[in-house]
C-alpha atoms as one frame of an Amber mdcrd trajectory, in Angstrom:
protein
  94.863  97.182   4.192  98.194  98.547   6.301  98.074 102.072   7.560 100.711
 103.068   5.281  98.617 101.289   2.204  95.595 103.207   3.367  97.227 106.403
   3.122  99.008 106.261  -0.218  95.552 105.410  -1.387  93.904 108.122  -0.010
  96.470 110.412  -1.322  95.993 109.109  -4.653  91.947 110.263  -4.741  91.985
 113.685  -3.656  91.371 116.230  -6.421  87.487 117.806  -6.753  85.540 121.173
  -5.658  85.965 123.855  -3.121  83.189 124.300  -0.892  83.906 126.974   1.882
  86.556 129.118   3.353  87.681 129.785   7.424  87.723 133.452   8.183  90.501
 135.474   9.732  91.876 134.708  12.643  95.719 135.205  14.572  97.585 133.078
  16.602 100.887 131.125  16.809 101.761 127.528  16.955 104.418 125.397  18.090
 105.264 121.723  15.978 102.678 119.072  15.856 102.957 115.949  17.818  99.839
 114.199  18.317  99.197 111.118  20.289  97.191 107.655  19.113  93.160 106.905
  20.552  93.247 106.468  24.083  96.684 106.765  24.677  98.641 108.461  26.995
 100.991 111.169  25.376 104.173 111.948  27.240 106.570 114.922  26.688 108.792
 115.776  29.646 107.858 119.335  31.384 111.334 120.337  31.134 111.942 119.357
  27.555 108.590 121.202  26.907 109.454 124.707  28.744 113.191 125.218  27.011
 111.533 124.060  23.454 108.050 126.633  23.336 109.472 129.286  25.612 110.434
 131.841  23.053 107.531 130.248  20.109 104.647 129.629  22.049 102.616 131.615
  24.760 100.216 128.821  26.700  97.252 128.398  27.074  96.732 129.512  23.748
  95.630 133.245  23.182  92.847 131.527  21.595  91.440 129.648  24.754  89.882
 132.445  27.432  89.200 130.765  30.650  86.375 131.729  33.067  85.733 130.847
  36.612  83.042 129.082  36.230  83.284 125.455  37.161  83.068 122.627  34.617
  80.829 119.466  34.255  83.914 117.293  33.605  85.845 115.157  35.793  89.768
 116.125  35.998  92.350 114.084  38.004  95.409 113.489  38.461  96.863 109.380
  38.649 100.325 108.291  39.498 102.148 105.486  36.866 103.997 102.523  37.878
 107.145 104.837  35.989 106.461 107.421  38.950 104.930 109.618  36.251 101.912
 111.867  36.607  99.016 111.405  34.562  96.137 113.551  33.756  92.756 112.434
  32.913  89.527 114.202  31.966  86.227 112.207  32.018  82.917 113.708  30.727
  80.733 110.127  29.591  78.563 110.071  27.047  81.324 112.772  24.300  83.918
 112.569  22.589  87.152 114.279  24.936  89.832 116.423  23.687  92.432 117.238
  25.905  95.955 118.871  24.908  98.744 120.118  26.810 101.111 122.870  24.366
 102.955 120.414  21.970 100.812 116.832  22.855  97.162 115.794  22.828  95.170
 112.731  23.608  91.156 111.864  22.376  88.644 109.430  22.922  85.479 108.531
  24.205  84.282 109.950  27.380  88.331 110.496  28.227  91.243 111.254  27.191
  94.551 110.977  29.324  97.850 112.242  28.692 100.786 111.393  30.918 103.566
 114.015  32.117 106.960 113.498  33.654 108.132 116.414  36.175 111.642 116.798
  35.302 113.983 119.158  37.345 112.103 122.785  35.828 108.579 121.695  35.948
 106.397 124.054  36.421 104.588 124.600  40.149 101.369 125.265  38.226 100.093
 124.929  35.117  97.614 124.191  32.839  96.211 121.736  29.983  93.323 122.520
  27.298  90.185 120.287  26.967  87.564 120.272  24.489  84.249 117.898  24.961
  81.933 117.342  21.639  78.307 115.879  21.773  78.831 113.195  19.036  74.599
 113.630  18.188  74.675 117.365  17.648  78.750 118.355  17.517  78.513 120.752
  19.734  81.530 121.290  21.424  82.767 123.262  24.314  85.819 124.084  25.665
  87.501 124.850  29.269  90.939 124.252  31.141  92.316 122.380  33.800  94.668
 124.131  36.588  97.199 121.613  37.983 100.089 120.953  39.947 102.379 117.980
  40.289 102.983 118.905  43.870 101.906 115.517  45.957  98.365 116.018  46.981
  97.207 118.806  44.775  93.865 118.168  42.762  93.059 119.481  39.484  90.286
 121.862  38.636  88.768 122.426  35.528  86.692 125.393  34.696  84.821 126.458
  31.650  86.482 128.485  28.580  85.010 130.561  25.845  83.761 127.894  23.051
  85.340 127.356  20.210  84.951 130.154  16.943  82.741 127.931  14.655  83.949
 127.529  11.146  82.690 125.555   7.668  80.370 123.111   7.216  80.309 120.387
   5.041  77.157 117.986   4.870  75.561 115.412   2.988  73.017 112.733   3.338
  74.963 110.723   5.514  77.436 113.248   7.212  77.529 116.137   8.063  81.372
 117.845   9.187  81.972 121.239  11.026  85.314 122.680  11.627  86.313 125.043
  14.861  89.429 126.894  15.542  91.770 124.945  18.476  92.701 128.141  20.096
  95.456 128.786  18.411  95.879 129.168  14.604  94.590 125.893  13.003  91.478
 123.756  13.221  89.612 120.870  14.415  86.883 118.872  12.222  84.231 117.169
  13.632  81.905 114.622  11.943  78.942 112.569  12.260  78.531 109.887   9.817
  75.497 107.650   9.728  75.705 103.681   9.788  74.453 103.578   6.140  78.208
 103.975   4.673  81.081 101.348   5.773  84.668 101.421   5.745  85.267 104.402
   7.540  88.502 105.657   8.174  90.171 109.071   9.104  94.114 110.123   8.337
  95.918 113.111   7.753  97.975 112.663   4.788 100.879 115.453   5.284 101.733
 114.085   8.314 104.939 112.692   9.144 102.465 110.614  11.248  99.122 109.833
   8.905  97.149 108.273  11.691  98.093 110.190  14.544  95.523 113.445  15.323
  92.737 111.684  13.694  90.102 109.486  15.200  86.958 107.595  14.325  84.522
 106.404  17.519  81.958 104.046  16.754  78.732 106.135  18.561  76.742 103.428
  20.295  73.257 103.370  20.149  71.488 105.241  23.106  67.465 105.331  23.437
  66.151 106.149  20.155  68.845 107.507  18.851  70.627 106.230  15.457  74.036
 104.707  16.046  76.351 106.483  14.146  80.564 107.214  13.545  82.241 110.257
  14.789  85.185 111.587  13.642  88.058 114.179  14.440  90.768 115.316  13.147
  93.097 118.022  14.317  95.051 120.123  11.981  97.462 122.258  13.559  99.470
 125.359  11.509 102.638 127.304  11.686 102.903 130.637   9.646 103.737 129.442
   6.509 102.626 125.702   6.314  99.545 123.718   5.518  97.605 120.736   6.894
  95.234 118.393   5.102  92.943 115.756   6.798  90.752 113.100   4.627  87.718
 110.612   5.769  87.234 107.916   3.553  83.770 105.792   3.470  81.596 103.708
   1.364  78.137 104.569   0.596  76.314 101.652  -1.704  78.555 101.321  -4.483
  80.289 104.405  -4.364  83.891 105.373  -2.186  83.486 108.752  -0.882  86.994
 111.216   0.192  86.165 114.331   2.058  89.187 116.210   2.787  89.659 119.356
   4.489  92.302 121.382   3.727  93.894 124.058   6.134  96.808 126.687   4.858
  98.432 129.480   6.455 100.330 131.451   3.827 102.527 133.553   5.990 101.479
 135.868   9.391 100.172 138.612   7.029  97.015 136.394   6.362  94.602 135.324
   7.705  94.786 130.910   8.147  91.953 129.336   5.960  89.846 125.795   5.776
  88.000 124.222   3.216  86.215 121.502   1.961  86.495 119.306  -0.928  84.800
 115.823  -2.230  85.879 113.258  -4.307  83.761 110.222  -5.169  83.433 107.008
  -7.650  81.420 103.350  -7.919  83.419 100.959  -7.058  84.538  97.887  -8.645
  82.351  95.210  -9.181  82.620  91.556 -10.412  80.235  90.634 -13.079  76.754
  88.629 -12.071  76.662  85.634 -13.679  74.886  82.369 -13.008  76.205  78.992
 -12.039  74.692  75.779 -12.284  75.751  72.115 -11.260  77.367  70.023 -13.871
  75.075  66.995 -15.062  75.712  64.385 -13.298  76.396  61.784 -16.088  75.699
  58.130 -16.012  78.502  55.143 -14.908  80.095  52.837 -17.545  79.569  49.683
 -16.661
């Protein structure tokens, strides 16, 4: 089925119950643009600076840094292009990392790629998040840079995430988190006795993009499993919604979570809903080999 097929379907199944609400929290955010699995997202400094000055204060407010060091691996790699590129490494989880309007995920790193331009900032910094895909714990720290020739990144531990709803079952179970600012990240773990699983987020101008589905490998005796993210960023005023779709025997399972931000008097709030049905099925029947009937001589 083609991304674009996958998501009008989707689309078409969710309707069902509430299950739990995100409590108040403040913060602003600047537009969405989210980058693919293990790619590199780009957005010129420059560009970035003139577009978020006057709508976005970074880091977030959200994200308080400490000086304490962190157990991930930051560095900073130079392109064929002559671009900069930033990569965090922690093996082993599932790594978040944005900078203000990009972000990059995937398993044990994430990279995204930044191009100076004339009003780059000396310093800066970019926000990474690191989940545990057996428990979904997930912590949360920052990485000071500098494109300056020579300098090396340092990353240092933040305050971790506000936790938010949960949404389980027999074969997931999904927790949400705030990103620092005023939306939300869901994480899942969903065990290898449903198939078909796939993650989008349907309002999106890009479906696919901010949502991601890892394939846990198995490690000692623990299960192999699927984790998923998805990020749902807000603006005063707007909503997100992100859906995982599975199969579990004969049934197809939709668990969305829905995120909405009414206007800067309230408070931004998250919940859960489930749709499910059996699937299709031809009928059984049983087939035999004709006779095989005699020649005519």
């Amino acid at each position: 089925m083609s991304a674009s097929r996958t998501a009008v379907a989707l689309a078409a199944a969710f309707f069902a119950s509430t299950a739990s609400v995100w409590p108040p929290h403040e913060g602003t955010r600047a537009p969405d643009a989210r980058a693919d699995h293990h790619a590199a997202a780009s957005l010129p400094a420059a560009r970035v600076l003139a577009q978020t000055k006057a709508e976005t204060v970074w880091p977030p407010p959200g994200v308080k840094p400490s000086t304490t060091p962190a157990d991930v691996a930051a560095r900073l790699e130079l392109t064929a292009t002559g671009a900069h590129r930033l990569v965090i490494e922690k093996p082993g989880t599932f790594v978040h990392v944005g900078y203000r309007e990009v972000a990059a995920a995937g398993p044990d790193w994430a990279a995204i790629e930044l191009r100076a331009g004339d009003r780059a900032p000396k310093d800066d910094v970019a926000v990474w998040e690191s989940t545990d895909p057996s428990t979904l714990a997930t912590t949360r720290g920052v990485v000071r840079f500098s494109l300056a020739r020579g300098a090396k990144p340092e990353a240092t531990v933040a305050e971790a995430p506000r936790p938010g709803p949960r949404d389980t079952s027999k074969v997931r179970d999904c927790r949400a988190h705030d990103d620092g600012e005023s939306g939300f990240a869901v994480v899942c773990r969903i065990t290898m006795e449903t198939s078909g699983v796939r993650a989008i987020r349907p309002a999106s101008l890009k479906p696919l993009a901010g949502a991601w589905v890892w394939d846990v490998p198995r490690l000692g005796k623990a299960p192999a499993a699927r984790f998923v993210r998805i990020d749902l960023p807000l603006s005063a005023g707007g909503a997100e919604a992100g859906a995982i779709a599975y199969v579990h025997g004969i049934r197809g399972v939709v668990v969305r979570a829905e995120a909405t931000w009414p206007s800067r008097d309230e408070a931004p709030a998250l919940l859960f809903t489930e749709t499910s049905r059996a699937q299709p099925t031809s009928p059984t029947f049983t087939w035999a080999a004709p006779r095989r009937r005699p020649g005519v001589r």
